[in-house]
C-alpha positions in Angstrom: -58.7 -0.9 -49.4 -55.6 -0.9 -51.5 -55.7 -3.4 -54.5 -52.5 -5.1 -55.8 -52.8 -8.0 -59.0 -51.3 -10.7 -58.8 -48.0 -12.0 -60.1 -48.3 -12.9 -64.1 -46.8 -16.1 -64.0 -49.6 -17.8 -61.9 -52.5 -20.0 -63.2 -55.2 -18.0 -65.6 -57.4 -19.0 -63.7 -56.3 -16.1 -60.9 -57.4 -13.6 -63.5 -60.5 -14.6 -63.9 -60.9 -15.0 -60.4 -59.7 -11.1 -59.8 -61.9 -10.5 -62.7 -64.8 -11.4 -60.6 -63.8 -9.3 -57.9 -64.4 -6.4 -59.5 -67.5 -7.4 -60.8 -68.8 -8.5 -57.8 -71.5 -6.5 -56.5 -73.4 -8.4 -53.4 -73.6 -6.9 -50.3 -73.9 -9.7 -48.1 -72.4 -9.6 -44.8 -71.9 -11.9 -42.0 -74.4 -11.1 -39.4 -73.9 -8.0 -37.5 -70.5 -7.1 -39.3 -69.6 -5.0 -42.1 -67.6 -7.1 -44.3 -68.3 -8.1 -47.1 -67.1 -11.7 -49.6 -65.2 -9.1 -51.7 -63.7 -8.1 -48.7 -62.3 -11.3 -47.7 -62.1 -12.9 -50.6 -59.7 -10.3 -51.4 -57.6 -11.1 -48.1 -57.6 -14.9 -49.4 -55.7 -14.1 -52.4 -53.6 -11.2 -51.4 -52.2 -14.2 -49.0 -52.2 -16.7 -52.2 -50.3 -14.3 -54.1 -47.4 -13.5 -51.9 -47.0 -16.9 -51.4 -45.5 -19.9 -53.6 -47.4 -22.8 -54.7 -48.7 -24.6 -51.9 -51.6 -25.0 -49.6 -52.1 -22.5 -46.6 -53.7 -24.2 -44.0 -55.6 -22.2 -41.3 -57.3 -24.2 -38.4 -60.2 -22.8 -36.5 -60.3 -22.7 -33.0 -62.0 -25.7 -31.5 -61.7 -25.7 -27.7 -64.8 -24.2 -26.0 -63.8 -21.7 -23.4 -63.2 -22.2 -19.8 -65.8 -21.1 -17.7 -63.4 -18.5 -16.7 -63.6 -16.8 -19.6 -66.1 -14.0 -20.8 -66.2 -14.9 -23.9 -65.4 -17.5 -26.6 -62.5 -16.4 -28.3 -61.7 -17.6 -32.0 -58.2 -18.3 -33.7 -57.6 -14.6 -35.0 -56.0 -15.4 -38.7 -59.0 -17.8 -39.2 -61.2 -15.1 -38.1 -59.3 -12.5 -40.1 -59.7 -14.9 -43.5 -63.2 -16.1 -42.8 -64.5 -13.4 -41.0 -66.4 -16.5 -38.6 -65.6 -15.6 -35.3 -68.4 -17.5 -34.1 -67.9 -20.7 -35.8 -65.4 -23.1 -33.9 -63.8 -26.3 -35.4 -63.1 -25.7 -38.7 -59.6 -25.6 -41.0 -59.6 -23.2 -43.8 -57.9 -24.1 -46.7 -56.1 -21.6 -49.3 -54.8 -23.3 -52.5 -52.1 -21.0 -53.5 -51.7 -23.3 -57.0 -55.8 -23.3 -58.4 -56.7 -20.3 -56.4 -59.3 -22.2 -54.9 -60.6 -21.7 -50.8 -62.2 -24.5 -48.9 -63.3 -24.6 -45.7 -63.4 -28.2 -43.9 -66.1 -28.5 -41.6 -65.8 -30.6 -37.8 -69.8 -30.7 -37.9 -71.4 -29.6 -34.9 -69.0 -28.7 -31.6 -70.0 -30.1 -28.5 -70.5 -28.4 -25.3 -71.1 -30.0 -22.3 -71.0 -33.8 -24.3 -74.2 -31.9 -26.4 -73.9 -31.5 -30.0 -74.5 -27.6 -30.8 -76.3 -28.2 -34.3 -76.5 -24.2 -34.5 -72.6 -24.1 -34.6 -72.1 -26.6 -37.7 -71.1 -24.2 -40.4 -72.5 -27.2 -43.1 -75.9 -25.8 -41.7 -75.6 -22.2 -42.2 -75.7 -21.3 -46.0 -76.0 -17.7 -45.1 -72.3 -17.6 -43.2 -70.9 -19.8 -46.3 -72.6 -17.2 -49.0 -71.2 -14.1 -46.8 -67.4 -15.6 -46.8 -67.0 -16.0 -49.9 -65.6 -19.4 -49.8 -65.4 -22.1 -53.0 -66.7 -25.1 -51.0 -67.4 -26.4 -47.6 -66.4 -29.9 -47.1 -66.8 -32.3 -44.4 -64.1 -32.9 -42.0 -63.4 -36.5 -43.4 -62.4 -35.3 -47.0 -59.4 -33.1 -45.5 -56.7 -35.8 -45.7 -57.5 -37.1 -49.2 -58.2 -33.9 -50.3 -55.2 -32.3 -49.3 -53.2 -35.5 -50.7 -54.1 -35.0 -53.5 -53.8 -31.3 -54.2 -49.8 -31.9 -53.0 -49.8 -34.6 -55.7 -50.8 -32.4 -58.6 -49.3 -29.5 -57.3 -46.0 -31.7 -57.6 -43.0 -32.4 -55.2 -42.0 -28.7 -54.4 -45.3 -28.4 -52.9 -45.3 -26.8 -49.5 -48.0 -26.6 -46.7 -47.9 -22.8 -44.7 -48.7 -22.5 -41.3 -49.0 -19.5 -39.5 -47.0 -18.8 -36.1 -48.0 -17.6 -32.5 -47.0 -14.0 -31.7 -45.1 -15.7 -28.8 -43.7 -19.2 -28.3 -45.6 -21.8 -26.7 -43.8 -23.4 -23.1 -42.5 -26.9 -23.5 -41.5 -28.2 -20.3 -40.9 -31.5 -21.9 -37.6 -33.5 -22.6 -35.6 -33.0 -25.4 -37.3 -35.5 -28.4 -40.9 -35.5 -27.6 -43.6 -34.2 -29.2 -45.5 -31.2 -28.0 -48.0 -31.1 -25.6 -49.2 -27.6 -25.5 -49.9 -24.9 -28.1 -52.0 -24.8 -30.4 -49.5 -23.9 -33.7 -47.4 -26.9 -32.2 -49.6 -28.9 -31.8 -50.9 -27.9 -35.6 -47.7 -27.9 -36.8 -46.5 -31.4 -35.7 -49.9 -32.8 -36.4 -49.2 -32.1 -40.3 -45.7 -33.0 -40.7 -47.1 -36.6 -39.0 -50.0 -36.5 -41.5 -48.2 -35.3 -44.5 -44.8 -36.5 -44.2 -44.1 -35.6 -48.1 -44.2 -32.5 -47.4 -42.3 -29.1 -46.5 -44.1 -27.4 -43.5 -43.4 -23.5 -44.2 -44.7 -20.5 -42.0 -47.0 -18.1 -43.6 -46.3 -15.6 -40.2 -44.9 -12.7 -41.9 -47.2 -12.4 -44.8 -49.9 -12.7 -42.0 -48.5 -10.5 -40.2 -48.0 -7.8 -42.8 -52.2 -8.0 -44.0 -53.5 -7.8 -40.6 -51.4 -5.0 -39.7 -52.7 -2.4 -42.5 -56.4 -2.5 -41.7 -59.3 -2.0 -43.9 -62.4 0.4 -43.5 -64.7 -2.0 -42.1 -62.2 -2.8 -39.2 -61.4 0.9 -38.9 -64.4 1.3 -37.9 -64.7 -1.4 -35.2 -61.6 -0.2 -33.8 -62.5 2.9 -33.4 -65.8 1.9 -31.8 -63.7 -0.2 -29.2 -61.3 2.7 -28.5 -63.7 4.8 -27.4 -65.8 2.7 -25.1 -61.5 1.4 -23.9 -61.1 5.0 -23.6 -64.8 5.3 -21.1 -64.1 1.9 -19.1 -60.4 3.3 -18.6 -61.6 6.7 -16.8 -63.9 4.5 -14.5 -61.2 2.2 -13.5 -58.6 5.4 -12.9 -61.6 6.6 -10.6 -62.0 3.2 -8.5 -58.9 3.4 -7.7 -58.7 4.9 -4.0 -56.1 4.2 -0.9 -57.4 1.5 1.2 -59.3 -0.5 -1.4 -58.0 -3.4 -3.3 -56.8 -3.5 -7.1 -60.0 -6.2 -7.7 -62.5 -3.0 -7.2 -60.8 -1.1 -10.1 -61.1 -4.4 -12.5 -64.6 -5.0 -11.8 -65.1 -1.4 -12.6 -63.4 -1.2 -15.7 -65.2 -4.9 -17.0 -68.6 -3.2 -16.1 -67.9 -0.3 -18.2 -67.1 -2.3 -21.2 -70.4 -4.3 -20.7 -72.3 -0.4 -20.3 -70.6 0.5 -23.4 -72.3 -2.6 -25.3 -68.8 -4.0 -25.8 -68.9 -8.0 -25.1 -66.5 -7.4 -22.2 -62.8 -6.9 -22.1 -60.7 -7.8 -24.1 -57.9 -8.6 -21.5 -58.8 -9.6 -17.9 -57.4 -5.6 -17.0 -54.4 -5.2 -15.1 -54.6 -2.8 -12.6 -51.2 -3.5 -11.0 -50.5 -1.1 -7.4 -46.5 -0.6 -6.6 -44.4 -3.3 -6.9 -47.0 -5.1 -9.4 -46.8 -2.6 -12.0 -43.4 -3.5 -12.8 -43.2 -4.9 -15.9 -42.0 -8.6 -14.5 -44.6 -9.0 -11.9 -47.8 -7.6 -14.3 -46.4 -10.6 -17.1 -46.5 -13.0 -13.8 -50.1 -12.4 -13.1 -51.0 -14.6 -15.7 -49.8 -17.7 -13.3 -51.3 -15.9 -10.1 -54.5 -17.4 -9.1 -55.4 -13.8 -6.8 -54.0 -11.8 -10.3 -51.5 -9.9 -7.7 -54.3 -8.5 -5.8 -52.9 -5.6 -3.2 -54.5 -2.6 -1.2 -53.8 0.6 -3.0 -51.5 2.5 -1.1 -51.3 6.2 -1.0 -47.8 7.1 -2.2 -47.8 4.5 -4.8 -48.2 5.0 -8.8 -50.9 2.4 -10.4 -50.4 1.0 -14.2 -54.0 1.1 -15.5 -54.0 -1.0 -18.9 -57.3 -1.9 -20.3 -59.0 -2.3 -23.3 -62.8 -3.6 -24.4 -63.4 -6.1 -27.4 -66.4 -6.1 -30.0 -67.4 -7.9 -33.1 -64.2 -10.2 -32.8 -61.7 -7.4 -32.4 -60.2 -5.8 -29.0 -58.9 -2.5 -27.8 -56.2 -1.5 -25.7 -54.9 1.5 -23.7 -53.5 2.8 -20.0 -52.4 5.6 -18.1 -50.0 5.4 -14.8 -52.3 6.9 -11.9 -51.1 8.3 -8.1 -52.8 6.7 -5.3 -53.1 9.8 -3.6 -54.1 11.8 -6.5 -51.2 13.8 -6.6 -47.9 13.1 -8.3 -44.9 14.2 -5.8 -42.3 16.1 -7.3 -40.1 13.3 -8.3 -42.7 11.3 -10.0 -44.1 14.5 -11.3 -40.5 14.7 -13.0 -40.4 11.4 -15.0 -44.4 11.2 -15.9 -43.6 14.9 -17.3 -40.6 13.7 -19.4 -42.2 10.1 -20.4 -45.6 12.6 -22.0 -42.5 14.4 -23.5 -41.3 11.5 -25.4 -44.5 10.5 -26.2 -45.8 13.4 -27.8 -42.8 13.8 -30.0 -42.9 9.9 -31.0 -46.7 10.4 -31.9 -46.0 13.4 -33.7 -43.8 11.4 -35.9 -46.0 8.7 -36.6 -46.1 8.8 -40.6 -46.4 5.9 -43.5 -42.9 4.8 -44.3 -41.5 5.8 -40.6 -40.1 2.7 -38.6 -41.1 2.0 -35.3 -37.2 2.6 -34.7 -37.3 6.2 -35.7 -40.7 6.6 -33.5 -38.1 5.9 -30.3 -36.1 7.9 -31.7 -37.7 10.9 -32.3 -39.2 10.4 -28.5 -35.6 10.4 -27.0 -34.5 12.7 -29.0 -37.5 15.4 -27.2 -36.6 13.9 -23.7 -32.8 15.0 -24.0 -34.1 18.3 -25.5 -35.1 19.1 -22.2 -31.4 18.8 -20.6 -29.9 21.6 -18.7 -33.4 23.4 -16.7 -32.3 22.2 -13.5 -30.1 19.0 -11.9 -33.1 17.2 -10.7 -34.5 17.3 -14.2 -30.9 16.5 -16.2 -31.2 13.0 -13.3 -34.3 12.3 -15.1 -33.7 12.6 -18.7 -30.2 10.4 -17.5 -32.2 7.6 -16.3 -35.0 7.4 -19.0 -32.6 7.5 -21.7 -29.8 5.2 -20.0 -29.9 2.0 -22.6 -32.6 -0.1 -19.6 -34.7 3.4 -19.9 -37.8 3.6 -21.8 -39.1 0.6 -23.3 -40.5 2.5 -26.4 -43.0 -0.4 -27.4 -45.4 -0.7 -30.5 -47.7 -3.2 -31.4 -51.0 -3.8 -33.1 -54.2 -4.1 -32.2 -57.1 -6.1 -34.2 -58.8 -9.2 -34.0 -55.8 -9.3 -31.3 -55.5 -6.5 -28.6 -51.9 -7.4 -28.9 -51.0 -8.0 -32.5 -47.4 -7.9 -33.7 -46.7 -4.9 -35.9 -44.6 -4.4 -39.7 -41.2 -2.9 -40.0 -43.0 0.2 -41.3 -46.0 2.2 -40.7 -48.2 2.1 -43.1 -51.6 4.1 -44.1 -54.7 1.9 -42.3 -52.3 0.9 -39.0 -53.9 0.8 -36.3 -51.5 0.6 -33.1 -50.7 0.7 -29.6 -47.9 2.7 -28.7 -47.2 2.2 -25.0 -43.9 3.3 -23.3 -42.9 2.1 -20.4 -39.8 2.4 -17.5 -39.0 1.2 -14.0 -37.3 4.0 -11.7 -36.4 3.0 -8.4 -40.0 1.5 -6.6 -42.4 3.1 -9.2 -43.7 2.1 -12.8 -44.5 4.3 -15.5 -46.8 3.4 -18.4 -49.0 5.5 -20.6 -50.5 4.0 -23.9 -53.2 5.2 -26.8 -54.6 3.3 -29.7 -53.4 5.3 -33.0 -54.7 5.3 -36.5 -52.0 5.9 -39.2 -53.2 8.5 -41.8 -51.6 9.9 -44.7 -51.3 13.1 -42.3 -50.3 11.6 -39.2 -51.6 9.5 -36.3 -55.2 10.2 -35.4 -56.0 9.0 -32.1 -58.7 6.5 -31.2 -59.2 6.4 -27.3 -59.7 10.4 -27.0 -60.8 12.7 -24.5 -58.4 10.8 -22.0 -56.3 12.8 -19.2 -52.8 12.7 -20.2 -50.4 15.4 -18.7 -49.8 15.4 -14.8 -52.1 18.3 -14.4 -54.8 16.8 -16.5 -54.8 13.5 -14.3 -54.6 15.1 -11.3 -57.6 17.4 -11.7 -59.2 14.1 -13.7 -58.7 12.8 -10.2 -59.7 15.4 -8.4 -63.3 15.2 -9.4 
């Protein structure tokens, strides 16, 4: 992992504390993962230094999941600066001023209205020891605790939040407090709690750490692109005319569970004509039947996938034919959109913007112009300014994780284009790791051209 000091002008006490770093020689881990304190302790400050004095505060998830749900799922920048992704209930707190990190216990969650004494950090020394942290403290000292700190630290003091990647709905009147979502709920709790103080977001220093990955998570995410990469070819071959999209999900969830992933890491859209357009697959998150339809021979499928592991997901897709053919016309765009696609990966270097990635992929599509008129109609309507949705983001503790400004050496992405021409919906995404040589790619081995899916198919 790259090291940076910190700034100077901060306490001593952060030089002796980076000191220790690098003298720091354990090897514990949290159970079944790589990481290490050093690890993320040095997350903890990197976040401290970037940010002025002030207190960061991180809650822990603490609902317990529906019953719906495969898995427990925990806040991921508590996760990412704890590494507990199996501990709900607890707030992390990153003193920016004394360089100190406390974690404030809730005590044991329950579940059912039974106390899970197994899930109360304050009886796990080994989790405490393998994050590194300075102190865990019950849930009751919080409040004092943290009035005090603001005190010392003096009236400029702040407290930093972090920020959803997307908004959470209101449907409330103007003036009342919010009734939904999580960092709003956080957020307003605070500013009632701590009145004295300036509530400040945190979301794009966040956002900048998790998106350049370190070795450990590398690793996992490599792990998770490859068994995406396996549970992606066996829901391409569910798909057949006649059957409905639910076969193809069930297929692609028991290929995650084969690969010994936990499950998937998104309920998996496998959206049949009409519902892969981009506005109906975002609206099966309010349909109870997830826009369940017949596959229909003629018809193009959006296969988006991806399994999860040790706390971090995985994500990918391909655009199928029903039939198992491609007709001429939709052989046209698919051709083009692998076009684009090639040339934007190919450009995929630290310091490139994801701007210049689009750019570089139109820029290979209109290369193209002039072969024929049917062709010079394509390249018109995938780079007409509602073509190709050239679309980056990252993937982590997150599936969907929002990405730098930049690439940077340790990225770990999903690029995943996207356009709408007349009834069909085209869609092809990898997960790529950004090298100092390029993008290496972690779902291989998966059919990408139109001949290579339709002799995939044809098996």
């Amino acid at each position: 992992m790259i090291r940076t000091f910190p700034n100077p002008g901060r306490t001593p006490g952060w030089w002796a504390r980076w000191l220790a770093f690098v003298m720091l020689a354990t090897t514990t881990s949290l159970p079944g993962n790589a990481q290490t304190p050093l690890e993320l302790q040095d997350r903890r400050a990197r976040l401290a230094s970037s940010l002025p004095a002030g207190l960061v505060i991180l809650p822990g998830r603490i609902e317990e999941k529906a019953m719906e749900q495969p898995a427990w799922i925990q806040d991921p920048s508590f996760q990412y600066y704890t590494g507990l992704h199996t501990i709900p209930g607890g707030i992390l707190v990153i003193d920016t001023a004394a360089g100190h990190d406390i974690l404030f216990s809730g005590g044991a969650p329950l579940s059912f209205g039974m106390p899970q004494d197994t899930l109360d950090i304050q009886n796990r020394p080994d989790l405490i020891e393998a994050s590194g942290l300075d102190a865990v403290l019950p849930m009751d000292r919080f409040i004092p605790w943290v009035e005090n700190r603001l005190t010392r630290i003096g009236p400029d003091a702040s407290l930093f939040v972090n920020e959803p990647r997307q908004p959470a709905q209101q449907v409330l009147p103007d003036g009342m407090p919010p009734v939904s979502g999580w960092h709003a709920l956080w957020r307003h709790s605070l500013s009632t709690t701590f009145p004295q103080a300036e509530i400040r977001s945190a979301a794009d220093v966040i956002i900048q750490a998790r998106w350049q990955k370190s070795a450990f998570e590398i690793a996992r995410l490599r792990r998770n692109g490859e068994a995406s990469a396996v549970a992606l070819k066996a829901g391409m071959h569910a798909v057949e005319a006649g059957m409905l999209q639910r076969t193809a999900e069930a297929a692609v969830v028991a290929s995650c569970l084969e690969s010994g992933m936990e499950g998937p890491s998104f309920w998996p859209w496998v959206m049949t004509g009409p519902n892969a357009h981009l506005g109906a697959v975002v609206r099966s998150f309010y349909d109870y039947e997830h826009l369940n339809r017949t596959f229909r021979s003629g018809e193009l499928v959006r296969v988006d996938i991806g399994c999860m592991s040790g706390g971090y997901g995985g994500d990918v897709g391909r655009t199928i034919p029903v039939s198992g053919r491609f007709t001429p016309a939709q052989g046209r765009i698919w051709d083009l959109l692998v076009t684009g696609y090639q040339a934007g990966v190919a450009a995929m270097q630290p310091g490139v913007s994801l701007d210049d990635v689009a750019a570089a992929s139109r820029s290979a599509i209109v290369a193209r112009r002039g072969q024929s008129p049917d062709l010079d109609e394509a390249i018109d309507r995938l780079t007409a300014p509602d073509g190709v949705i050239w679309h980056i983001h990252g993937v982590g503790i997150e599936s969907g994780e929002t990405p730098g400004d930049l690439l940077v050496e340790g990225a770990v992405l999903a690029f995943e284009p996207m356009i709408s021409v007349g009834q069909h919906a085209y869609y092809l995404e990898d997960m790529w790791l950004i090298t100092a040589s390029g993008a290496v790619n972690l779902t291989p081995g998966l059919p990408t051209t139109r001949e290579e899916i339709e002799t995939f198919l044809s098996r």
